[in-house]
C-alpha positions in Angstrom: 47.6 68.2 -19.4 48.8 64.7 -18.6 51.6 63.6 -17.4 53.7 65.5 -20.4 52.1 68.8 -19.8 50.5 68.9 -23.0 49.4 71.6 -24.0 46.1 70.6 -25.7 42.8 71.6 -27.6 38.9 70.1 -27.1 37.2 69.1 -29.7 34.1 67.6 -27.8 33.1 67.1 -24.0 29.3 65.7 -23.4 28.2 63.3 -20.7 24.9 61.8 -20.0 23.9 62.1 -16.0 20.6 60.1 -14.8 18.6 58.9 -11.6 19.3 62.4 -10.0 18.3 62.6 -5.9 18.7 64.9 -3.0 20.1 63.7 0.1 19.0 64.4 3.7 21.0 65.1 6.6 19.9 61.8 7.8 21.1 60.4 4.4 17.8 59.7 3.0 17.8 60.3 -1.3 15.0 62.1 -2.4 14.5 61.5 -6.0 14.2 64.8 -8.0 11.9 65.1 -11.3 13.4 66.3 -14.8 12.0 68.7 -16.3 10.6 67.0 -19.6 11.8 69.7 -22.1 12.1 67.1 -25.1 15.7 68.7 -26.2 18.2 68.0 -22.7 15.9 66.0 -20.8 14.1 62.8 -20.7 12.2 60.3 -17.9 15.4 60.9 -15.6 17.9 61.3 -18.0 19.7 64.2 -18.7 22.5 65.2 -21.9 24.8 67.6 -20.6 26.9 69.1 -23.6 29.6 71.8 -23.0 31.0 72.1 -27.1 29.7 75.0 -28.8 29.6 73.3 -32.9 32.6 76.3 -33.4 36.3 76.1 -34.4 37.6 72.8 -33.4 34.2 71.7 -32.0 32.6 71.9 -35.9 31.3 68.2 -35.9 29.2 69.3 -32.5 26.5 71.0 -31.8 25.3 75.0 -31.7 23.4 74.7 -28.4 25.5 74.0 -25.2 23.6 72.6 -21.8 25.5 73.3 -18.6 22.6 72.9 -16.1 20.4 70.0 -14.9 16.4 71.7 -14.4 14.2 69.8 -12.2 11.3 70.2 -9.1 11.7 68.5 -5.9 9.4 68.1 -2.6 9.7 71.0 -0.1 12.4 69.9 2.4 16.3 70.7 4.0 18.9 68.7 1.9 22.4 68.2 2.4 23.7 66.8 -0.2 23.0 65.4 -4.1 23.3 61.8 -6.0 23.2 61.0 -9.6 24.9 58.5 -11.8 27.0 59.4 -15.1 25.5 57.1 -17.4 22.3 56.1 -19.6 20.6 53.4 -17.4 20.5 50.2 -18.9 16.9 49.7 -19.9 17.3 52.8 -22.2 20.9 52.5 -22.9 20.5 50.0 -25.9 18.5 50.5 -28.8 18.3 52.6 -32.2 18.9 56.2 -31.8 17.8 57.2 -34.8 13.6 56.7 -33.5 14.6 57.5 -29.6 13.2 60.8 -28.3 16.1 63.6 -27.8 18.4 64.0 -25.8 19.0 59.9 -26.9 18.9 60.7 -30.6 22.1 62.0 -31.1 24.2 59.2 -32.7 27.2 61.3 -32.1 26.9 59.9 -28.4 26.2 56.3 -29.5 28.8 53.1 -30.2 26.1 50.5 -31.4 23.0 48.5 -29.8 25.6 46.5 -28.3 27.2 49.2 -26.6 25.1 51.8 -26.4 25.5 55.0 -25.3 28.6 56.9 -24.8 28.1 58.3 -21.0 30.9 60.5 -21.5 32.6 61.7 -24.7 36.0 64.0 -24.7 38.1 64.4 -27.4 41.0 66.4 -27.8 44.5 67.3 -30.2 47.3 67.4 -28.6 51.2 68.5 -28.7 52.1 65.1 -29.7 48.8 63.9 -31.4 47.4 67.3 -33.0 44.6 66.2 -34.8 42.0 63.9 -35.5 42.3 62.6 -39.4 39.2 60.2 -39.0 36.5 58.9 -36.7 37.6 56.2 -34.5 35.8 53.0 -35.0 33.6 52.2 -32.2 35.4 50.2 -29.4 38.9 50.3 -31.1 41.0 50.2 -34.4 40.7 53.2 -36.6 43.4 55.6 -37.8 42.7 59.0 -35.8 45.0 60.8 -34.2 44.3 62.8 -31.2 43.3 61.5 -27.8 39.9 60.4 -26.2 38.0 59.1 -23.4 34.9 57.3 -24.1 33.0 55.8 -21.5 30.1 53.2 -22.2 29.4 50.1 -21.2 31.9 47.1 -22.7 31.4 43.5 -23.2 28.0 43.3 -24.0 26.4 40.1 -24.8 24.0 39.7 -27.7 22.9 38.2 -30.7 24.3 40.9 -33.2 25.0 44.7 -33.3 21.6 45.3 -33.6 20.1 43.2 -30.8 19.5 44.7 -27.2 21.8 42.5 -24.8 20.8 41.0 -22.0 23.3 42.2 -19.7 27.2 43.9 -19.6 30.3 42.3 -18.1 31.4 46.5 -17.5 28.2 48.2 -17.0 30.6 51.7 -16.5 28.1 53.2 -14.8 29.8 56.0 -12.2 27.8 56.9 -9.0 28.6 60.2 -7.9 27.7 61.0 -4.4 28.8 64.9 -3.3 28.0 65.2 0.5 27.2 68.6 2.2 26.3 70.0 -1.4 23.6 73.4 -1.0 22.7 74.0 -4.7 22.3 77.5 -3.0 26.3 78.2 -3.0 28.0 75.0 -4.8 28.4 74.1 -8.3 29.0 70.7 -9.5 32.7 70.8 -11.1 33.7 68.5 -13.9 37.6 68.2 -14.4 38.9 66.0 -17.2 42.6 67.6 -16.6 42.0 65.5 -12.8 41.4 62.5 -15.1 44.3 62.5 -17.2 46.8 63.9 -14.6 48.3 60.2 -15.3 48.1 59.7 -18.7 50.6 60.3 -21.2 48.3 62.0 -23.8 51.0 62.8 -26.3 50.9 58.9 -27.3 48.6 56.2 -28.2 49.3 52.7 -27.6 49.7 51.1 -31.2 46.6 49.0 -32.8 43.8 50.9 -29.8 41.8 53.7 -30.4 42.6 57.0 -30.0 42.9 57.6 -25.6 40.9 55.5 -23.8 37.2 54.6 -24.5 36.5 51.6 -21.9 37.3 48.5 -24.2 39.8 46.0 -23.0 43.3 45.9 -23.5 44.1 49.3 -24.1 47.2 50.0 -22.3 46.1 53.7 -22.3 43.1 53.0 -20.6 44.3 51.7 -16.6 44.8 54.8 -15.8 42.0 56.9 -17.1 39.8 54.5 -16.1 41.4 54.2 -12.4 40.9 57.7 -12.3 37.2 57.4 -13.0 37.0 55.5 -10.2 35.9 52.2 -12.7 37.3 48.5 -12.2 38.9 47.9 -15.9 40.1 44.4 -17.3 39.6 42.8 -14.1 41.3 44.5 -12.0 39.4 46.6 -9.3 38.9 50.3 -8.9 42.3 51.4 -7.6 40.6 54.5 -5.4 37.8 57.1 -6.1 36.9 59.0 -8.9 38.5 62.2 -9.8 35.9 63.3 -12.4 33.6 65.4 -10.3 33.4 67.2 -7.3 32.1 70.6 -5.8 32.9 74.2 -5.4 
């Protein structure tokens, strides 16, 4: 993986998707409804987790979900919408008294922050394990490489006050035209995300990879490749992320 070829090994992959819709060949989005299962799924919210809690996915969890369950009105669609991401008015708060699937603190920074809408960690050849946890948004000495995404720059009175608002809100909107949920899967490809990255190294005084906070040298590229502005610069093309088979 990466631009050393690294041979690597996950330790975690889980992403939050939301505000899932169904698009008409006339481009119309059809908003779909979650089913409300009170373990994956929530309002329109939906904790997709692909670690098992085995071997070098021990700090995870047992149960894996690999599938988004919902109904939607009787119609032809073409294609499908959703965003990768917690949406903002649910994204900050205490995790510890939300409803699953936003109880699990491993997927949360801070009130601040909030949620991380995607979490990937990984050894690899040059970095081959994690010692400690990474401090949220930077420092800590873990080895190992990451990409966290969550929303950055958050204003608010402390850590555990709701902000008003994000400079990076970090939110990705994936569309995926001419999509029949009949004969197409959604794919999910970190290895597209890193093809730049040099995962074998870690920028000295940032945390481990990439997770979204400014001035991580590690990060333009990861986050380019996510499609996401970063440090105020613009998006540099289209996400790489997620696409269809």
């Amino acid at each position: 993986m990466g631009t050393t070829k690294s041979t690597i090994t996950p330790s975690d992959f889980r992403l939050y998707v939301s505000q899932v819709e169904l698009l008409t060949a006339d481009g119309k989005a059809v908003p779909v409804s979650l089913t409300q299962d009170k373990t994956w799924q929530l309002e329109n919210i939906a904790l997709l987790d692909f670690e098992n809690g085995q071997g070098p996915c021990r700090n995870g969890t047992p149960v894996t979900n690999m599938s988004v369950r919902s109904s939607v009105p009787v119609g032809n669609y073409s294609g499908v919408k959703f965003t990768v991401g917690v949406p903002f008015e649910r994204n900050h708060g205490d995790p510890t008294v939300s409803p699953a699937p936003l109880s699990s603190t491993a997927m949360f920074w801070n009130w601040r922050g909030g949620y991380k809408f995607i979490k990937f960690d990984m050894a690899s050849s040059g970095q081959p394990a994690v010692t400690a946890p990474p401090a949220a948004h930077g420092g800590g000495n873990a080895s190992g490489f990451s990409v966290h995404l969550g929303s950055t720059v958050c204003a608010s009175a402390s850590r555990t006050h709701a902000p008003s608002g994000c400079q990076n809100s970090n939110r990705m909107e994936i569309r995926l035209p001419e999509f029949n949920s009949a004969s197409n899967v959604v794919v999910i490809d970190m290895g597209r995300v890193l093809v730049n990255s040099n995962v074998d190294i870690n920028t000295a005084g940032t945390s481990p990879g990439c997770m979204s906070f400014p001035k991580d040298a590690d990060c333009p590229a990861v986050m380019g490749a996510l499609g996401m502005a970063y440090d105020g610069a613009p998006a540099t093309g289209p996400q790489r992320l997620i696409s269809k088979q």
